[in-house]
Rosetta silent file (secondary structure, phi, psi, omega in degrees, C-alpha in Angstrom):
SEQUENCE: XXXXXXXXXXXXXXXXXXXXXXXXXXXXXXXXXXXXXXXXXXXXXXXXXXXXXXXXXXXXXXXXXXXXXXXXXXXXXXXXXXXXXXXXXXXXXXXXXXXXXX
SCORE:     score description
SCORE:     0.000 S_00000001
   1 L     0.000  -38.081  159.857  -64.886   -2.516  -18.426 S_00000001
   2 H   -47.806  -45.632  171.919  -67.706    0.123  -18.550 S_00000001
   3 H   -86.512  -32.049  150.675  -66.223    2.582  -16.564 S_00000001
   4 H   -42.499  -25.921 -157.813  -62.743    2.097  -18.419 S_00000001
   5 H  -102.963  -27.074  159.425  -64.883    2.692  -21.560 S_00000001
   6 H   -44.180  -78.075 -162.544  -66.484    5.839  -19.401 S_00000001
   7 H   -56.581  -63.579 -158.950  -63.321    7.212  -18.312 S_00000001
   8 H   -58.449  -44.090 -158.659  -61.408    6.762  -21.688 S_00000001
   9 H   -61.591  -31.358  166.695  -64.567    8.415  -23.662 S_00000001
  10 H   -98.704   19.911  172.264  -64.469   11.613  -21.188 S_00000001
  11 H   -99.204    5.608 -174.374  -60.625   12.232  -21.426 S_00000001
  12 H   -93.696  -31.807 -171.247  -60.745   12.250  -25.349 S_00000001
  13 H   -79.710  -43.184  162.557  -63.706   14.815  -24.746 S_00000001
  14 H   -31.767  -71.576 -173.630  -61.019   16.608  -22.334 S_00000001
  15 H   -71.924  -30.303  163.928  -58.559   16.827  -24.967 S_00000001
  16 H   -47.568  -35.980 -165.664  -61.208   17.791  -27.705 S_00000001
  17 H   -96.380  -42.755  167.332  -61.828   20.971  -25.823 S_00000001
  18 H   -18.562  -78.947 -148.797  -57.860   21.413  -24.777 S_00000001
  19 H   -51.076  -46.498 -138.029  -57.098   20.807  -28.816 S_00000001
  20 H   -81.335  -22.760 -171.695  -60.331   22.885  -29.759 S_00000001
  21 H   -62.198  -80.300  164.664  -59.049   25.721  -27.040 S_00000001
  22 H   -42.252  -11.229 -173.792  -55.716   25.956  -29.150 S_00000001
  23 H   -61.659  -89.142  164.489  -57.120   26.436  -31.907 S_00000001
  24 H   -30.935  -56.050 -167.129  -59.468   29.360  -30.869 S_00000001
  25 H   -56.083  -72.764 -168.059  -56.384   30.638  -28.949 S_00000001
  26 H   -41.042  -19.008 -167.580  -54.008   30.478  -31.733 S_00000001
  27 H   -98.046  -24.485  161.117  -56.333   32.067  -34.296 S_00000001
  28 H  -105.654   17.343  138.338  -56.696   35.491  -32.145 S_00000001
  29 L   107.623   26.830 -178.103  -52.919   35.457  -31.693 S_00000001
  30 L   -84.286   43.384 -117.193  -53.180   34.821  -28.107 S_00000001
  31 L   -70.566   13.447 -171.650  -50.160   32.365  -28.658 S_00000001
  32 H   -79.768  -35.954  174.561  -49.287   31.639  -24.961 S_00000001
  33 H   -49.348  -49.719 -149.805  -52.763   30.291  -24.491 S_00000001
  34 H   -73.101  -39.444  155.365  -52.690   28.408  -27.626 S_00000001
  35 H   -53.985  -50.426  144.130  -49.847   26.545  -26.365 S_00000001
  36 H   -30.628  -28.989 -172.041  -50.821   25.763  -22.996 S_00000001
  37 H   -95.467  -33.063 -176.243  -53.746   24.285  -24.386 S_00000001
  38 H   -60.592  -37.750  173.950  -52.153   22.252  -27.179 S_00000001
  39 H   -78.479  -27.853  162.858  -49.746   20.942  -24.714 S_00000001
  40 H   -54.903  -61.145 -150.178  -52.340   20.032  -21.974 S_00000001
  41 H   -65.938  -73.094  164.671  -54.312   18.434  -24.645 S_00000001
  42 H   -32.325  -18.570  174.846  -50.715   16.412  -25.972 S_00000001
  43 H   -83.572  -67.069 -165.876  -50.185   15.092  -22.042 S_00000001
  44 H   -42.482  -50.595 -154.445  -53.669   13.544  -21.673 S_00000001
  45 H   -85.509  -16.179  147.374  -53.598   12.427  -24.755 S_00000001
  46 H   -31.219  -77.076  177.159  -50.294   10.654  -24.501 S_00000001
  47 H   -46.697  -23.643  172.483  -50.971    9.181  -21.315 S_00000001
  48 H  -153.652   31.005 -170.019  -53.694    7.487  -22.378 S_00000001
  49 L  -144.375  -83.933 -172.713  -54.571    7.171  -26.356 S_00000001
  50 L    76.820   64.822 -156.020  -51.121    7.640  -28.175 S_00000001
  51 L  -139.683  101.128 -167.060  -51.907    6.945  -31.853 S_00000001
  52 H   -43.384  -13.512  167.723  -49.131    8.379  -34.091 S_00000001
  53 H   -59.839  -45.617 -171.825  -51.135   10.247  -36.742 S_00000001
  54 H   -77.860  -57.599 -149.438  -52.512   12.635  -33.628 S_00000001
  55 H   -55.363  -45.252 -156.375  -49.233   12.417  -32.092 S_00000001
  56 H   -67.471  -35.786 -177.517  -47.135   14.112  -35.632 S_00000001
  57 H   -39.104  -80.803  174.458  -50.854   16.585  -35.505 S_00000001
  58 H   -23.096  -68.911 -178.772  -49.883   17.840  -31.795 S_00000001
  59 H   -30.649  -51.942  173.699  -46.421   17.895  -32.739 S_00000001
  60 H   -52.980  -66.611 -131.456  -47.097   20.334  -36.042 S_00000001
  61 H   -88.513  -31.643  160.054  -49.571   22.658  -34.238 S_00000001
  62 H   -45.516  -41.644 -168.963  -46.918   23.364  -30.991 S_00000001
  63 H   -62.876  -40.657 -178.723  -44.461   23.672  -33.143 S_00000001
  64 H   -61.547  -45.350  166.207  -46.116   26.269  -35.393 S_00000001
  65 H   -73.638   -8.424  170.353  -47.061   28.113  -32.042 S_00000001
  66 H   -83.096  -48.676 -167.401  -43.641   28.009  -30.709 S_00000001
  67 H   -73.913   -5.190  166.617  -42.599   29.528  -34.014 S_00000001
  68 H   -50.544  -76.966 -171.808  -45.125   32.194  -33.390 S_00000001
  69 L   -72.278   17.195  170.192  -44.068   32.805  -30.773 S_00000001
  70 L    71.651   24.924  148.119  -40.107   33.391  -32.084 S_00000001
  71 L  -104.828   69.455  173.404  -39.131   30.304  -29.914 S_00000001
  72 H   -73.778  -15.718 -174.115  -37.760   28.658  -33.451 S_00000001
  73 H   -78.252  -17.304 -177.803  -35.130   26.615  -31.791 S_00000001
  74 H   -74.165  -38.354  161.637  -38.580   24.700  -29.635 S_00000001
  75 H   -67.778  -40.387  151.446  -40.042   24.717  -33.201 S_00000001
  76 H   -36.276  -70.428 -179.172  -37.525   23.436  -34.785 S_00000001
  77 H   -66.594  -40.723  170.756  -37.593   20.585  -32.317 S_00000001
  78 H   -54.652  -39.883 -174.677  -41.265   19.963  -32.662 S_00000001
  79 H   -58.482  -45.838 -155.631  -40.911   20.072  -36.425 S_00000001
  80 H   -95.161  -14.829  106.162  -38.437   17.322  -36.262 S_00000001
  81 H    28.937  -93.370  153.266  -40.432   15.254  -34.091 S_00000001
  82 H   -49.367  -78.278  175.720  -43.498   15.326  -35.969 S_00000001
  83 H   -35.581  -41.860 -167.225  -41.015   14.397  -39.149 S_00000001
  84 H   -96.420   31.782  151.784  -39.091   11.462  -37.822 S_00000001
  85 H  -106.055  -33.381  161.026  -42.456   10.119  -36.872 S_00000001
  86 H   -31.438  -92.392 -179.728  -43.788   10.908  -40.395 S_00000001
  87 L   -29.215  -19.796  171.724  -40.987    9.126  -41.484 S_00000001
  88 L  -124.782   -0.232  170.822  -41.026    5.942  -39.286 S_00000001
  89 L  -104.168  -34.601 -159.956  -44.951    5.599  -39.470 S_00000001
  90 L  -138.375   67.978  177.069  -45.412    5.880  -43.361 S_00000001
  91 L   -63.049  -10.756  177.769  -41.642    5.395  -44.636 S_00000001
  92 L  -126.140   14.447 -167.348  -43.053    5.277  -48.382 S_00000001
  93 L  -116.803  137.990 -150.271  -45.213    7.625  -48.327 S_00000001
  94 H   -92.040  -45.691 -147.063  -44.229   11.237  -50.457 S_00000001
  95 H   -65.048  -65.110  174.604  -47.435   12.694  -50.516 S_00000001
  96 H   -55.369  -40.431  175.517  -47.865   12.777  -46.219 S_00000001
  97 H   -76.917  -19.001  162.293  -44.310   13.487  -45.640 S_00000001
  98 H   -44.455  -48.871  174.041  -44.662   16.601  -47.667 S_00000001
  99 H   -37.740  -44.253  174.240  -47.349   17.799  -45.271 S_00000001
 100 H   -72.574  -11.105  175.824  -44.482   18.025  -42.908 S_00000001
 101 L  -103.843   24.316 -161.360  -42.258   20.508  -44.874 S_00000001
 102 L  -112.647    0.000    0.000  -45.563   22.769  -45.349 S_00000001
């Protein structure tokens, strides 16, 4: 149980530097990077955390680098994603699904 508790605690630090990578990338326009990292960061953490607020997060910040990068139909699909997850985790809620048309 200790080393599951090990393991899990250094792939969330894994994906902290992935998502923190994308960031950085994305903010000096390097967007190919920024994607690569955002998407590394979305497999681990799939694979082993999966907790739909972070999932719609991922979802958002590819998409927004896909539309960077003029791959809107990839954006598009991320956008919609992220929404119908909005939309099936917090079905009454205005104020969070807004976030998603932003």
């Amino acid at each position: 149980d200790i080393i599951n508790h090990y393991l899990s605690e250094e792939k969330s630090l894994v994906v902290a530097v992935y998502t923190s990578l994308g960031i950085t990338y994305y903010h000096i326009g390097d967007y190919a990077n920024a994607l690569s990292s955002y998407l590394s960061a979305f497999e681990i953490y799939q694979s082993n955390f999966n907790e739909t607020r972070r999932s719609i997060f991922y979802y958002e910040k590819i998409a927004s680098v896909c539309n960077q990068l003029g791959e809107y139909s990839k954006a598009l699909d991320y956008y919609g994603k992220a929404l119908a997850l909005r939309q099936k985790a917090f079905p009454n809620t205005q104020s969070d699904l807004g976030a998603a048309y932003n």
